[in-house]
C-alpha positions as CSV (number, residue, x, y, z in Angstrom):
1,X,-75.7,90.8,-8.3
2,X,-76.4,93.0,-5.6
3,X,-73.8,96.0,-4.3
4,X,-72.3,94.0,-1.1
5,X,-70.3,91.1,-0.7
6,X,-71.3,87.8,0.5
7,X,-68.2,85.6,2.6
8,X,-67.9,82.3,2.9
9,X,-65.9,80.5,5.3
10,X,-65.1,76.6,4.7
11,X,-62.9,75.3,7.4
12,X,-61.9,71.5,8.1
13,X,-59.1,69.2,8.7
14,X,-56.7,68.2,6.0
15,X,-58.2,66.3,3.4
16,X,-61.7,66.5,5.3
17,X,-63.0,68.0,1.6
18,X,-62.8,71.4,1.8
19,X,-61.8,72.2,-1.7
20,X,-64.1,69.7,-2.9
21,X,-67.0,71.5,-1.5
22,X,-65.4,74.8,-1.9
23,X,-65.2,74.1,-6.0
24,X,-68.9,72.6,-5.5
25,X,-70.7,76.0,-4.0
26,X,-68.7,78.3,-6.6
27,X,-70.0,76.5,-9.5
28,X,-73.7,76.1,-7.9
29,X,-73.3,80.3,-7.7
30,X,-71.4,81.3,-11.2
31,X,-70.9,79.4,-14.5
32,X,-67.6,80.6,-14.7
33,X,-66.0,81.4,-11.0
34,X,-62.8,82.8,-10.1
35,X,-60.1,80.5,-8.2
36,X,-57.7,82.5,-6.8
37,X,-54.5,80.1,-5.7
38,X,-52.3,80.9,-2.6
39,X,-49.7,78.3,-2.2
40,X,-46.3,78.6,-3.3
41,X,-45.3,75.6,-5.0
42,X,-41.9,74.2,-2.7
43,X,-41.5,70.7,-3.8
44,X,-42.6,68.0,-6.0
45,X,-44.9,66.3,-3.5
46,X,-46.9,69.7,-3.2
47,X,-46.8,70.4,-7.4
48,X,-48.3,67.1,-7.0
49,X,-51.1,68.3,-5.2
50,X,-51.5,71.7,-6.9
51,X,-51.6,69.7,-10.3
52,X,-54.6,67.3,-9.0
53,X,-56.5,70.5,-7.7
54,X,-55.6,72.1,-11.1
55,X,-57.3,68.6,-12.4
56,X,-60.2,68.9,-10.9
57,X,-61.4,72.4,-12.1
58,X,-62.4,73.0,-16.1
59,X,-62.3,75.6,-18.5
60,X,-65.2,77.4,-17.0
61,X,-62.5,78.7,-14.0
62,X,-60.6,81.7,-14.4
63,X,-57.2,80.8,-12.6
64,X,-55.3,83.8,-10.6
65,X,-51.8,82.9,-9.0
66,X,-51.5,85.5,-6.0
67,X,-49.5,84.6,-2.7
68,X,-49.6,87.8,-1.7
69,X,-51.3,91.2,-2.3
70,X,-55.0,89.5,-2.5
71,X,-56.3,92.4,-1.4
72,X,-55.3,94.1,-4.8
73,X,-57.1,92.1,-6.8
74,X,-60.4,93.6,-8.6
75,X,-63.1,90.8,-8.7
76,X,-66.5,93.0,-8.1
77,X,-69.4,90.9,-9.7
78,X,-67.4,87.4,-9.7
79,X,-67.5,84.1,-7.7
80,X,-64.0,84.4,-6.0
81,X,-62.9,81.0,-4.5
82,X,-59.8,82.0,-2.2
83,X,-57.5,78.5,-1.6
84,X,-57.0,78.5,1.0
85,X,-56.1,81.0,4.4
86,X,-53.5,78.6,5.6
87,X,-51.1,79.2,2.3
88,X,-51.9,83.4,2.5
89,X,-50.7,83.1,5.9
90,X,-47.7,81.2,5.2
91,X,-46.3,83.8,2.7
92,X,-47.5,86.4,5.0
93,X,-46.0,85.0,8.2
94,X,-42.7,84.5,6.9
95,X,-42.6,87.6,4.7
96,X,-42.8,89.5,8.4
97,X,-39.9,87.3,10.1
98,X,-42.4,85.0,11.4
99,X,-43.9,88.0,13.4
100,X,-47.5,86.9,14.0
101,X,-49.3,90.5,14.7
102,X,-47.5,91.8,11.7
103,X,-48.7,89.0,9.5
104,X,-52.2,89.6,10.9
105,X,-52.4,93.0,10.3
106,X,-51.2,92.5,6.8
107,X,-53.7,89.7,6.2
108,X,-56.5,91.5,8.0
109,X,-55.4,94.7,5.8
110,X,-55.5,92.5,2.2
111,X,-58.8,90.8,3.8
112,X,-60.9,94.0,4.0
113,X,-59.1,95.7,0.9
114,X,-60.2,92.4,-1.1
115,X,-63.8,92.7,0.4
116,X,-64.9,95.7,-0.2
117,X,-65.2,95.2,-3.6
118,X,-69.1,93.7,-4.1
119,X,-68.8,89.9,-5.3
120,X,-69.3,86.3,-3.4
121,X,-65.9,85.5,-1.7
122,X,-65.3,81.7,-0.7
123,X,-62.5,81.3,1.3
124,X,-61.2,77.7,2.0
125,X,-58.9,77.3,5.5
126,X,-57.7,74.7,8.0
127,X,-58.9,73.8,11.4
128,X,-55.1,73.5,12.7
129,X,-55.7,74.1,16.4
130,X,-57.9,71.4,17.3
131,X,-54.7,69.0,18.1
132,X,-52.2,69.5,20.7
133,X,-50.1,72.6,21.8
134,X,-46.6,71.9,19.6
135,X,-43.3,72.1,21.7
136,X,-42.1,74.4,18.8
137,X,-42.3,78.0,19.0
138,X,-42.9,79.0,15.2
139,X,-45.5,76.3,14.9
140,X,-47.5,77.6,18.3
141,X,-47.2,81.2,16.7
142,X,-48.4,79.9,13.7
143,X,-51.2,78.0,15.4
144,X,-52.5,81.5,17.4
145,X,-51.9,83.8,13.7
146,X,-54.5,81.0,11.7
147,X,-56.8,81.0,14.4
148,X,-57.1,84.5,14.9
149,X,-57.5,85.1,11.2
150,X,-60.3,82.3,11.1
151,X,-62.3,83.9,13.7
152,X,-61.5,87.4,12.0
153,X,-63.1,85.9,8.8
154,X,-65.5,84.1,10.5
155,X,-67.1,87.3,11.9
156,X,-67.6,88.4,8.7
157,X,-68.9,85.5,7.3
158,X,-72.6,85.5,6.0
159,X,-71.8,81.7,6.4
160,X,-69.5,79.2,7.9
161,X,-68.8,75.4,7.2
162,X,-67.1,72.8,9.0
163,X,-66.0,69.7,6.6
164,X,-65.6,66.5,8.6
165,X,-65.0,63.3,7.0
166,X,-66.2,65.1,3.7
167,X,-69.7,65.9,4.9
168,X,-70.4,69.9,5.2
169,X,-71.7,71.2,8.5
170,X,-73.2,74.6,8.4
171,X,-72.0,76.6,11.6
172,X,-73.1,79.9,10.7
């Protein structure tokens, strides 16, 4: 593997089959990838879906856990899938007081820190602006923080792909 990193940005609606394709590209690039999860598990209708992602992937993955402090983790040489944005800005949003710029700077902070260290990074995020403007206030700051950090990844993507209707659409 060369000395740099190589990003990866996959972006799309829910279930448009991001993680899917996310899972797909890891395993075309590494016989034994890295999936680093970054949901916190609230409910049993989301253990639900963390158990049929968890379903999906084999022995071959090496499972991390991390809602928080990414940018700590020492991956050089692997196939890091990141699932997803979304969930890392969650944590980070409401770890801040829902303070958008602080949870920005923190996840632009654990972004580069996680980076810098040579490997291929996937990261997996959702297109959550394309609806309407909300009439609540935490969900338009929420809105603005995940689509600032998208086009912060997305400029240092090598490439970007939009899922629709499970297809892949290479952007960048």
């Amino acid at each position: 593997m060369e000395s740099r990193h190589h990003i990866i940005l996959i972006t799309g609606g829910q279930r448009s089959g991001k993680s899917t394709f996310a899972e797909e590209t890891a395993l075309k690039l590494s016989p034994a990838p890295v999936y680093v999860a970054t949901a916190r598990v609230g409910d049993e209708e989301f253990r639900e879906r963390v158990r049929r992602h968890q379903e999906r992937r084999g022995p071959e993955w090496t499972n991390i856990e991390a809602s928080e402090g990414i940018g700590g983790l020492n991956l050089a040489g692997r196939v890091v899938l990141v699932d997803c944005i979304t969930m890392w800005l969650t944590n980070l949003f409401f770890s801040h007081d829902e303070n958008r710029d602080a949870a920005l700077a923190a996840f632009k902070d654990e972004f580069e820190s996680l980076t810098t260290k040579p490997a291929t990074y996937i990261f997996v995020t959702n297109e959550i602006g394309s609806g309407g403007i909300s009439a609540n206030a935490m969900q338009r700051a929420f809105t603005d923080l995940e689509g600032w950090a998208n086009q912060f990844v997305a400029s240092h993507a090598d490439e970007v792909w939009l899922m629709v209707c499970g297809i892949p659409m290479k952007v960048k």
